[in-house]
PyMOL Python script that loads the backbone (N, CA, C, O; Angstrom):
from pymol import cmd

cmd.read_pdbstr("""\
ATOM      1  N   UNK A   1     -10.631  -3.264  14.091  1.00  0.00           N
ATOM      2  CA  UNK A   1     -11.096  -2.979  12.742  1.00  0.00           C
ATOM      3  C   UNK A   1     -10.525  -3.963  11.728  1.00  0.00           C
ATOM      4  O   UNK A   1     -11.081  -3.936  10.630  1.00  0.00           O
ATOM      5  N   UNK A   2      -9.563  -4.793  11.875  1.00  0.00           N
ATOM      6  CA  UNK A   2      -8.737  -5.759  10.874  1.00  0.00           C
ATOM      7  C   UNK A   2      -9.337  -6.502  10.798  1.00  0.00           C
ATOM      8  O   UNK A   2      -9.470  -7.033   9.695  1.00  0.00           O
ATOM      9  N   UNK A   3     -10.097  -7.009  11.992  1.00  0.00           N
ATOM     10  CA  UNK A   3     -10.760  -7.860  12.713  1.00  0.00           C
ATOM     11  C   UNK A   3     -12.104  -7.898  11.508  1.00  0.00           C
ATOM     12  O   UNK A   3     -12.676  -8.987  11.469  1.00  0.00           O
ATOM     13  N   UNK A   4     -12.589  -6.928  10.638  1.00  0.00           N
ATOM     14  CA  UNK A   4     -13.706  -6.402  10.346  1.00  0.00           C
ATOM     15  C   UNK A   4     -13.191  -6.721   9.060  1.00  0.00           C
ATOM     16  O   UNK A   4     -13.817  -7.441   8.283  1.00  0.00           O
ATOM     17  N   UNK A   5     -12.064  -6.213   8.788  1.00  0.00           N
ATOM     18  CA  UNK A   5     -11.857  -6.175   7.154  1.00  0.00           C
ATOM     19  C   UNK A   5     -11.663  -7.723   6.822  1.00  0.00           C
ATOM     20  O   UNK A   5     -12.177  -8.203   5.811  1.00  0.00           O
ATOM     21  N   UNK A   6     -10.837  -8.558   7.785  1.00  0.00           N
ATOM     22  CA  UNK A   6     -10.542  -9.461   7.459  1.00  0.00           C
ATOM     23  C   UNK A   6     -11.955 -10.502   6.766  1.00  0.00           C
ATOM     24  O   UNK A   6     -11.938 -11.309   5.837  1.00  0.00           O
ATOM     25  N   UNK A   7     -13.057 -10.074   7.643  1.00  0.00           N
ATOM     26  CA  UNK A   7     -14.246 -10.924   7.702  1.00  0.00           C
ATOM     27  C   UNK A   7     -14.502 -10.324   5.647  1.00  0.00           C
ATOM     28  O   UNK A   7     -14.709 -11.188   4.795  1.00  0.00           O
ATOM     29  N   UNK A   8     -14.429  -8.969   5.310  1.00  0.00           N
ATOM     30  CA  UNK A   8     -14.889  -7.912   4.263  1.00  0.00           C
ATOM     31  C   UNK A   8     -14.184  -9.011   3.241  1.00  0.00           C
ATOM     32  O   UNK A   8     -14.864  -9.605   2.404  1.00  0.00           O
ATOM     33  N   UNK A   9     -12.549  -9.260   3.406  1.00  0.00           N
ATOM     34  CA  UNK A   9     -11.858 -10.075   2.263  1.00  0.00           C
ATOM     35  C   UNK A   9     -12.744 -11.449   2.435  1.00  0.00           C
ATOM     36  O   UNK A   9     -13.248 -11.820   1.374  1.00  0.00           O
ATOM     37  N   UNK A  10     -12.959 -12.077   3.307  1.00  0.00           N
ATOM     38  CA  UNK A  10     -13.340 -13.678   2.931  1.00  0.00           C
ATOM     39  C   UNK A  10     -14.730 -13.633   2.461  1.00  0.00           C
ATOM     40  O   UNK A  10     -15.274 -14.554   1.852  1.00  0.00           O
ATOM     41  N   UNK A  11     -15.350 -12.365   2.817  1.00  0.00           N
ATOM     42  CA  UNK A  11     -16.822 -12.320   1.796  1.00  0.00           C
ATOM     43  C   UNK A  11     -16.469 -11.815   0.576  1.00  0.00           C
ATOM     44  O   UNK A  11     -17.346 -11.764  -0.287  1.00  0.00           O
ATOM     45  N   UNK A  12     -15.039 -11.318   0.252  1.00  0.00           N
ATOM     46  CA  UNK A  12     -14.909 -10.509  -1.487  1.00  0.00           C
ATOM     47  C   UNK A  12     -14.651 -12.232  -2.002  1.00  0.00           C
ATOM     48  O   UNK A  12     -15.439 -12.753  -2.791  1.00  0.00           O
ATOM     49  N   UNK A  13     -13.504 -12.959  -1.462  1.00  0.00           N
ATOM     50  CA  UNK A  13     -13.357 -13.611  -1.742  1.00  0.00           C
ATOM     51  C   UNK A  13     -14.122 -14.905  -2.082  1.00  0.00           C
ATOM     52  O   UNK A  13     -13.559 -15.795  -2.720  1.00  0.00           O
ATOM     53  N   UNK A  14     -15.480 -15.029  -1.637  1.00  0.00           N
ATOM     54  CA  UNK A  14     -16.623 -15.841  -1.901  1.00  0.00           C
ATOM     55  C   UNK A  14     -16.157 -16.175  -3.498  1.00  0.00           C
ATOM     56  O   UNK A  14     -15.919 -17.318  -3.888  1.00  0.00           O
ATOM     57  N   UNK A  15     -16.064 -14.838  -4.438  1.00  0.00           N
ATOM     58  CA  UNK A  15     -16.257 -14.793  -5.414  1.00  0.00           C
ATOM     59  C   UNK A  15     -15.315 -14.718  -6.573  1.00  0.00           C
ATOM     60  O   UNK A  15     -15.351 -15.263  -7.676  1.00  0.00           O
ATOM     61  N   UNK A  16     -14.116 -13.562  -5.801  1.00  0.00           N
ATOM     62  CA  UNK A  16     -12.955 -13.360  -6.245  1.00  0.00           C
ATOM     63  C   UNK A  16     -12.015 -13.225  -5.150  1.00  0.00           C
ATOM     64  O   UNK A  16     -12.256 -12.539  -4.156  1.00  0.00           O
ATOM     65  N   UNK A  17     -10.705 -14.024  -5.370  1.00  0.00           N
ATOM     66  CA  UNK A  17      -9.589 -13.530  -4.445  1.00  0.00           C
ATOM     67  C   UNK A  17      -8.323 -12.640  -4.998  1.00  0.00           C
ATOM     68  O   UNK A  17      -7.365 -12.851  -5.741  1.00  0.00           O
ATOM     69  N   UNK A  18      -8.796 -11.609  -4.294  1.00  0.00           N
ATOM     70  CA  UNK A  18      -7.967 -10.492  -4.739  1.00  0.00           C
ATOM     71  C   UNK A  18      -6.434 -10.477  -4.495  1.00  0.00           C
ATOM     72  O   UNK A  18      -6.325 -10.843  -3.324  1.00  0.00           O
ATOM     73  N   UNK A  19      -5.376 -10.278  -4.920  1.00  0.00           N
ATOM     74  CA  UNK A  19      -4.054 -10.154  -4.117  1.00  0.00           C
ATOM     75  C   UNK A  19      -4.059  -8.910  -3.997  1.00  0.00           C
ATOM     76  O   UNK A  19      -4.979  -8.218  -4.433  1.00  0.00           O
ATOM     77  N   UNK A  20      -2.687  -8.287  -3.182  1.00  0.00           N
ATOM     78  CA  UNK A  20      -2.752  -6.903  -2.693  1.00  0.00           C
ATOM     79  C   UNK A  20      -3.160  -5.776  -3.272  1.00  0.00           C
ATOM     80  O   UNK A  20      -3.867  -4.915  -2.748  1.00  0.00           O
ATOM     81  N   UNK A  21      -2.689  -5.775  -4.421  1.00  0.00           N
ATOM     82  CA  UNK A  21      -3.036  -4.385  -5.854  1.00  0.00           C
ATOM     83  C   UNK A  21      -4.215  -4.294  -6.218  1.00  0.00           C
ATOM     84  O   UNK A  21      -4.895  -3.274  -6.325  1.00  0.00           O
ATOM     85  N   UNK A  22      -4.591  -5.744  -6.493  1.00  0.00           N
ATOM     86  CA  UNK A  22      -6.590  -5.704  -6.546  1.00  0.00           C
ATOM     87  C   UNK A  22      -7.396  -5.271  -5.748  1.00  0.00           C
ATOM     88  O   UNK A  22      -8.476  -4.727  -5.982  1.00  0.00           O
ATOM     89  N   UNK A  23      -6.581  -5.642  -4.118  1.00  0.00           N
ATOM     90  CA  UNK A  23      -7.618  -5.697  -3.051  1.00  0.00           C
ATOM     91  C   UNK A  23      -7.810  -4.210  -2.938  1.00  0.00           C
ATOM     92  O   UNK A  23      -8.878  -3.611  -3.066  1.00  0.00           O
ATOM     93  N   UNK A  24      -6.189  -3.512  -2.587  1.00  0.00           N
ATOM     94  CA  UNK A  24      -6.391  -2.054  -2.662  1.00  0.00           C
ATOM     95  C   UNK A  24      -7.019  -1.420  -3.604  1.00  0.00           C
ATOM     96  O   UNK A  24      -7.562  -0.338  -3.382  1.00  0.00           O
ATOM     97  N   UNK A  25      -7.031  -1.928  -4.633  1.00  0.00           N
ATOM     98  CA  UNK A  25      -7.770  -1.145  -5.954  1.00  0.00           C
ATOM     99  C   UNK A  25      -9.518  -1.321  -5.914  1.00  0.00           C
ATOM    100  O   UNK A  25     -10.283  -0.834  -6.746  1.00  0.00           O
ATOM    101  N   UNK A  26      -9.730  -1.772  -5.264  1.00  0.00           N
ATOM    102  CA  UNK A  26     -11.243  -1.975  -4.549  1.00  0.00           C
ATOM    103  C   UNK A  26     -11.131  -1.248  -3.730  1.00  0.00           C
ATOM    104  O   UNK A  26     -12.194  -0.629  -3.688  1.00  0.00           O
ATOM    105  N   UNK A  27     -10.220  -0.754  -2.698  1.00  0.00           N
ATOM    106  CA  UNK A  27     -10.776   0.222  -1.640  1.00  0.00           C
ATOM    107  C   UNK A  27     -10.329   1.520  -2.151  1.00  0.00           C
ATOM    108  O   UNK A  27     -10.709   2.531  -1.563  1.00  0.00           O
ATOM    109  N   UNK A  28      -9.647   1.604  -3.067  1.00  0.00           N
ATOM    110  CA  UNK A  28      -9.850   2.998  -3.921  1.00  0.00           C
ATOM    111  C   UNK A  28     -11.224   3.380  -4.741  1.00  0.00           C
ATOM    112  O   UNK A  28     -11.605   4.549  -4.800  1.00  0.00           O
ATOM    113  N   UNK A  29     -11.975   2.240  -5.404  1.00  0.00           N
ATOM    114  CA  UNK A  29     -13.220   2.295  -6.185  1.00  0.00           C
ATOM    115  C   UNK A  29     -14.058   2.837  -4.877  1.00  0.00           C
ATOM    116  O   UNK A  29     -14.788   3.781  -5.178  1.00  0.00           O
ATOM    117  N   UNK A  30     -14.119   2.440  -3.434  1.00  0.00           N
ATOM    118  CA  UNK A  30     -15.013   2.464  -2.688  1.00  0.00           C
ATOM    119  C   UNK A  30     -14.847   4.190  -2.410  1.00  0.00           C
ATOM    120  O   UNK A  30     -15.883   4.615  -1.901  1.00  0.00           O
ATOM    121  N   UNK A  31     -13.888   5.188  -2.603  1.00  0.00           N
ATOM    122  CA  UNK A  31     -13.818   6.469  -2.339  1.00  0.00           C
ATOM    123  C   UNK A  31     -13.827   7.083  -3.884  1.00  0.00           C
ATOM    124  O   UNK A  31     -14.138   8.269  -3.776  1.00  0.00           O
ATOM    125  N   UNK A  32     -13.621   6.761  -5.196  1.00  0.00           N
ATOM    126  CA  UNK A  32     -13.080   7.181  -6.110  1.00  0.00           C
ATOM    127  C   UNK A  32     -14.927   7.240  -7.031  1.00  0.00           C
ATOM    128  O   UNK A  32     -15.321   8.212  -7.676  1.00  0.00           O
ATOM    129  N   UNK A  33     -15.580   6.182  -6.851  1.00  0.00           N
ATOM    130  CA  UNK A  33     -16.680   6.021  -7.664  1.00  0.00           C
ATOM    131  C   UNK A  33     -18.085   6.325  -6.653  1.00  0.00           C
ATOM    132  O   UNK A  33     -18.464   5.676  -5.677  1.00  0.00           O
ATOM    133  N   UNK A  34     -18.598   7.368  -7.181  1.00  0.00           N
ATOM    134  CA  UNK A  34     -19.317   8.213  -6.054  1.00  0.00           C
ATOM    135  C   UNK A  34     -20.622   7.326  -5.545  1.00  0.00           C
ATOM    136  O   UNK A  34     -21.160   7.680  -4.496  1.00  0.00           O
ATOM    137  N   UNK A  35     -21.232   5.983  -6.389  1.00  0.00           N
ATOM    138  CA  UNK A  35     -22.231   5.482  -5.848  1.00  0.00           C
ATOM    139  C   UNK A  35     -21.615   4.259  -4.704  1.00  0.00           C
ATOM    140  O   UNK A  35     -22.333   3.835  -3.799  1.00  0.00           O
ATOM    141  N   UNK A  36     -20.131   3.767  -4.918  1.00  0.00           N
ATOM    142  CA  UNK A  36     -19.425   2.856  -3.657  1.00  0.00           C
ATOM    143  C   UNK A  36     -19.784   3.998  -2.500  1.00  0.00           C
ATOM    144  O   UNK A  36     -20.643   3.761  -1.651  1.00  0.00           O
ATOM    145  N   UNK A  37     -19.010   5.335  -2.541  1.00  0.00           N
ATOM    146  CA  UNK A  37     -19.295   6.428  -1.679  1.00  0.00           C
ATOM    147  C   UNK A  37     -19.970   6.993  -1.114  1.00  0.00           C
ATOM    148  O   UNK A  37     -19.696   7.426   0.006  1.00  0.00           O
ATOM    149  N   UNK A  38     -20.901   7.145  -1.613  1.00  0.00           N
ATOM    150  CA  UNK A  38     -22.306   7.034  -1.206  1.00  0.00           C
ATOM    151  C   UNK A  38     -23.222   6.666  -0.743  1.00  0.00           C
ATOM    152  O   UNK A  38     -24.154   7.356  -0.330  1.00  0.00           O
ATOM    153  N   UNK A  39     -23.071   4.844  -0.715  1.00  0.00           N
ATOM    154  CA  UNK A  39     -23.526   3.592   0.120  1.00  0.00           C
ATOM    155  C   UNK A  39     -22.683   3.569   1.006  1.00  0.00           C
ATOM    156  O   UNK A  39     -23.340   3.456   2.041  1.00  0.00           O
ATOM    157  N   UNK A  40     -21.359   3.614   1.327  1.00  0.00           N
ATOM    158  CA  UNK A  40     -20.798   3.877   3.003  1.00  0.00           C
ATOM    159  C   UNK A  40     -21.578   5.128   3.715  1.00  0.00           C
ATOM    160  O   UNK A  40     -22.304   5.246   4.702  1.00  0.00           O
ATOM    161  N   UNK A  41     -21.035   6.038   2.667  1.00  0.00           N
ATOM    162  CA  UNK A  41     -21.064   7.396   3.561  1.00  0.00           C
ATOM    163  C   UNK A  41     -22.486   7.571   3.744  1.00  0.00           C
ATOM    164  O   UNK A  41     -22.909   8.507   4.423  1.00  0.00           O
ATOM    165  N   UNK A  42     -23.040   6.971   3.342  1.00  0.00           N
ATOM    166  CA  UNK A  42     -24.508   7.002   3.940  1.00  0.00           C
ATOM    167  C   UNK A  42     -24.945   6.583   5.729  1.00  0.00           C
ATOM    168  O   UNK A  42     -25.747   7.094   6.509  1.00  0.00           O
ATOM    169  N   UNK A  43     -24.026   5.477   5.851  1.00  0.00           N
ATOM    170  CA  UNK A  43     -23.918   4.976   7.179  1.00  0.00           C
ATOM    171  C   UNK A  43     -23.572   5.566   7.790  1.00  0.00           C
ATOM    172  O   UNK A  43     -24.142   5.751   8.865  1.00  0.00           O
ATOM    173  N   UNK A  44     -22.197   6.335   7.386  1.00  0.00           N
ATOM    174  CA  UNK A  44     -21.858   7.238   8.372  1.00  0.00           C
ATOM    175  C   UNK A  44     -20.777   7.954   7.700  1.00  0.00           C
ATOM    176  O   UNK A  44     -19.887   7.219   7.273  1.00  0.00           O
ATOM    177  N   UNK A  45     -20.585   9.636   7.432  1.00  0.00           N
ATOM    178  CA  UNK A  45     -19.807  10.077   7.138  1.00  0.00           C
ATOM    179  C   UNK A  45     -18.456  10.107   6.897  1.00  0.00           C
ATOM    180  O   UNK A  45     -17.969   9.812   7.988  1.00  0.00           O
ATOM    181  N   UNK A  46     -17.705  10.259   6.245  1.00  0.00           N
ATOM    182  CA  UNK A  46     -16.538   9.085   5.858  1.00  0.00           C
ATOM    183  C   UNK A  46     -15.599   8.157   6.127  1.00  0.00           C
ATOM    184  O   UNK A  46     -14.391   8.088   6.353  1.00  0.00           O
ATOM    185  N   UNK A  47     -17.138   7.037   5.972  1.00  0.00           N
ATOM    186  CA  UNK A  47     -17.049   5.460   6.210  1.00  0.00           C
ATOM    187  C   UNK A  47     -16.160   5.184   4.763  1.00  0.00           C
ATOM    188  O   UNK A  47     -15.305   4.299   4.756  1.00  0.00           O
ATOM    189  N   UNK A  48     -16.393   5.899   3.705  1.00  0.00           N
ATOM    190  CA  UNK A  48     -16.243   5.198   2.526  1.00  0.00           C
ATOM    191  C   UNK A  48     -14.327   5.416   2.670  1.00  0.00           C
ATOM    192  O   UNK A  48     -13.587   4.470   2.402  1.00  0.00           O
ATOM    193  N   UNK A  49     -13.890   6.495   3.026  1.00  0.00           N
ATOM    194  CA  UNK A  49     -12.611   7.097   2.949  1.00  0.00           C
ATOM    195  C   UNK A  49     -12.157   5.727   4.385  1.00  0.00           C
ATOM    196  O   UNK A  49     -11.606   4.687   4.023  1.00  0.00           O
ATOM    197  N   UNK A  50     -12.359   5.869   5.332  1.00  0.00           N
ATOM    198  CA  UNK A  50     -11.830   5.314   6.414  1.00  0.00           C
ATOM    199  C   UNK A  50     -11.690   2.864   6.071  1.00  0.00           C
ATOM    200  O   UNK A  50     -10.871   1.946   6.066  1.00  0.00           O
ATOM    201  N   UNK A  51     -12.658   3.052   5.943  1.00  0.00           N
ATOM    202  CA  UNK A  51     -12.950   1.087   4.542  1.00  0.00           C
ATOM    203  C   UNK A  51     -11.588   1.604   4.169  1.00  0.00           C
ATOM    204  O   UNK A  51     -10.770   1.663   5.087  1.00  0.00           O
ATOM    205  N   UNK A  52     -11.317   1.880   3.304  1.00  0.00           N
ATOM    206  CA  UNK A  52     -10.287   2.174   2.232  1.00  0.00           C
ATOM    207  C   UNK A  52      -9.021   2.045   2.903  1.00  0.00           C
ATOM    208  O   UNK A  52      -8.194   1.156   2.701  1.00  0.00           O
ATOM    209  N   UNK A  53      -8.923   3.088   3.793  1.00  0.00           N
ATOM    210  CA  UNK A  53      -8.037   2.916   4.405  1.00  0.00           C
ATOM    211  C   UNK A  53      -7.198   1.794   5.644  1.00  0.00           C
ATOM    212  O   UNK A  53      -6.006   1.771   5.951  1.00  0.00           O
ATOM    213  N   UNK A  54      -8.157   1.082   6.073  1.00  0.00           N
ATOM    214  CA  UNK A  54      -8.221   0.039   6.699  1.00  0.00           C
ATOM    215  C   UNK A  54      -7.914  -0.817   5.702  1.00  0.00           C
ATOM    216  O   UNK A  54      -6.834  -1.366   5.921  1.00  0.00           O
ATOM    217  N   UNK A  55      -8.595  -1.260   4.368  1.00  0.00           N
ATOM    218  CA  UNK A  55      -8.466  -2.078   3.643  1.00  0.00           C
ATOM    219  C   UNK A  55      -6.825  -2.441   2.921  1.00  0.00           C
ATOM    220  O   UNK A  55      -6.226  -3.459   2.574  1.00  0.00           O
ATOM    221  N   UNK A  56      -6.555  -0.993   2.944  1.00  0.00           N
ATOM    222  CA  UNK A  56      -5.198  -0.572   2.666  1.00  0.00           C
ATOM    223  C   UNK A  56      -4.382  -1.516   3.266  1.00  0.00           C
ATOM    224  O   UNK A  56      -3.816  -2.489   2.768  1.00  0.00           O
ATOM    225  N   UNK A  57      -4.401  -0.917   4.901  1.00  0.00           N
ATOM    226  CA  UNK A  57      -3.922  -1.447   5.179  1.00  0.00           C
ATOM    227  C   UNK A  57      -3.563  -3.186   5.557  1.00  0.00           C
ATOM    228  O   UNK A  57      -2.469  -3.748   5.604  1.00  0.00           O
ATOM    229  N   UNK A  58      -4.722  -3.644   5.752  1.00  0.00           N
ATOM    230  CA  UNK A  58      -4.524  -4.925   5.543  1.00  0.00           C
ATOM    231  C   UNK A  58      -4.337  -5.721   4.653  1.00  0.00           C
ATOM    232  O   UNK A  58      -4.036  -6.874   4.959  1.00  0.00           O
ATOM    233  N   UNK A  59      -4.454  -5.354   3.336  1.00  0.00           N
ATOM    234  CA  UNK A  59      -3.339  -5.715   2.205  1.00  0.00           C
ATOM    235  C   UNK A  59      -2.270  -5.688   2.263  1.00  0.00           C
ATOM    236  O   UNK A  59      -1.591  -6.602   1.794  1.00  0.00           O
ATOM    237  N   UNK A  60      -1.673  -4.492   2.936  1.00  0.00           N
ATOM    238  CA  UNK A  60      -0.350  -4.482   3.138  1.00  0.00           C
ATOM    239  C   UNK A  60       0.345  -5.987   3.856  1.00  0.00           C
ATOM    240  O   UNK A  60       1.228  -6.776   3.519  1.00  0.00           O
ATOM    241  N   UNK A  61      -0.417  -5.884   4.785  1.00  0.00           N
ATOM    242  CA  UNK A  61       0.084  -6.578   6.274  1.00  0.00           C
ATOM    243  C   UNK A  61      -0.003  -8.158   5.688  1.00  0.00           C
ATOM    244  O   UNK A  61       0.946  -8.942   5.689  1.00  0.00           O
ATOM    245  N   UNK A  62      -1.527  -8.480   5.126  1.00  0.00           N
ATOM    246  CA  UNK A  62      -1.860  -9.853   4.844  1.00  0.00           C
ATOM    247  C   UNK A  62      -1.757 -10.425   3.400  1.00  0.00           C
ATOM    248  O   UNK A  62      -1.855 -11.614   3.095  1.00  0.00           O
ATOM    249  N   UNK A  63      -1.623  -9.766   2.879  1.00  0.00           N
ATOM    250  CA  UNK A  63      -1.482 -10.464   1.377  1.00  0.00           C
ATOM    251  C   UNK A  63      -0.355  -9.933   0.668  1.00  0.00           C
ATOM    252  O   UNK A  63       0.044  -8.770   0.726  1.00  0.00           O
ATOM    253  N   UNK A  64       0.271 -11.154  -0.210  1.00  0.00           N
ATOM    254  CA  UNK A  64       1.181 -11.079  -1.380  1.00  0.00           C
ATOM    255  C   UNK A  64       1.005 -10.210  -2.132  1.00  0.00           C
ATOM    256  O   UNK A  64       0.220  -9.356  -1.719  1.00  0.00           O
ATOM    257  N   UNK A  65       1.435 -10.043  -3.151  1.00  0.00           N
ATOM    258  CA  UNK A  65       1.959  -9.114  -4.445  1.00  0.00           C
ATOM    259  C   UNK A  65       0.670  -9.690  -5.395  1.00  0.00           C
ATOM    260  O   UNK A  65      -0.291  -9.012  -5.757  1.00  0.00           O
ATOM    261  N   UNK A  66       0.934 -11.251  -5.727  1.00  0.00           N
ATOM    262  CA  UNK A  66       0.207 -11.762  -6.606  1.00  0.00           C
ATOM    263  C   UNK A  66      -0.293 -12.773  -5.537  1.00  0.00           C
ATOM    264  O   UNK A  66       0.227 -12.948  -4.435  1.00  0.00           O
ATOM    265  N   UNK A  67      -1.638 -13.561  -6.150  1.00  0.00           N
ATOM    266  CA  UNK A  67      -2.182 -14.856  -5.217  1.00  0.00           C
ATOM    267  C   UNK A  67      -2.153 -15.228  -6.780  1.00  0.00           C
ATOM    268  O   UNK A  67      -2.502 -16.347  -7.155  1.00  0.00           O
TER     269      UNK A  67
END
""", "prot")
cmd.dss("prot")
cmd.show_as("cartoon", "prot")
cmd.util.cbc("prot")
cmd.orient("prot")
């Protein structure tokens, strides 16, 4: 699944590169703002909660404080 997110950051990053607090603060919008939530959990029941959490975590693991 890192494997997945990692690919998720270098497509956020097309546009913006997030550091850790941003990145996580995007996978909070994806459970917190009901139309992000809604477009996962549409795929599959909570996709939007589980993203998030993955995303979490690989902020943790791969990115700084600040970029």
């Amino acid at each position: 699944m890192q494997e997945l997110v990692a690919r998720h950051y270098r497509w956020v990053s097309v546009s913006w590169t997030p550091h850790r607090e941003s990145y996580t603060g995007l996978a909070q919008t994806y459970t917190q703002d009901e139309r992000f939530r809604e477009f996962y959990d549409n795929y599959q029941p909570g996709l939007a909660s589980f993203l998030a959490e993955a995303i979490t975590v690989y902020a943790a693991v791969n990115l700084t404080e600040e970029s």
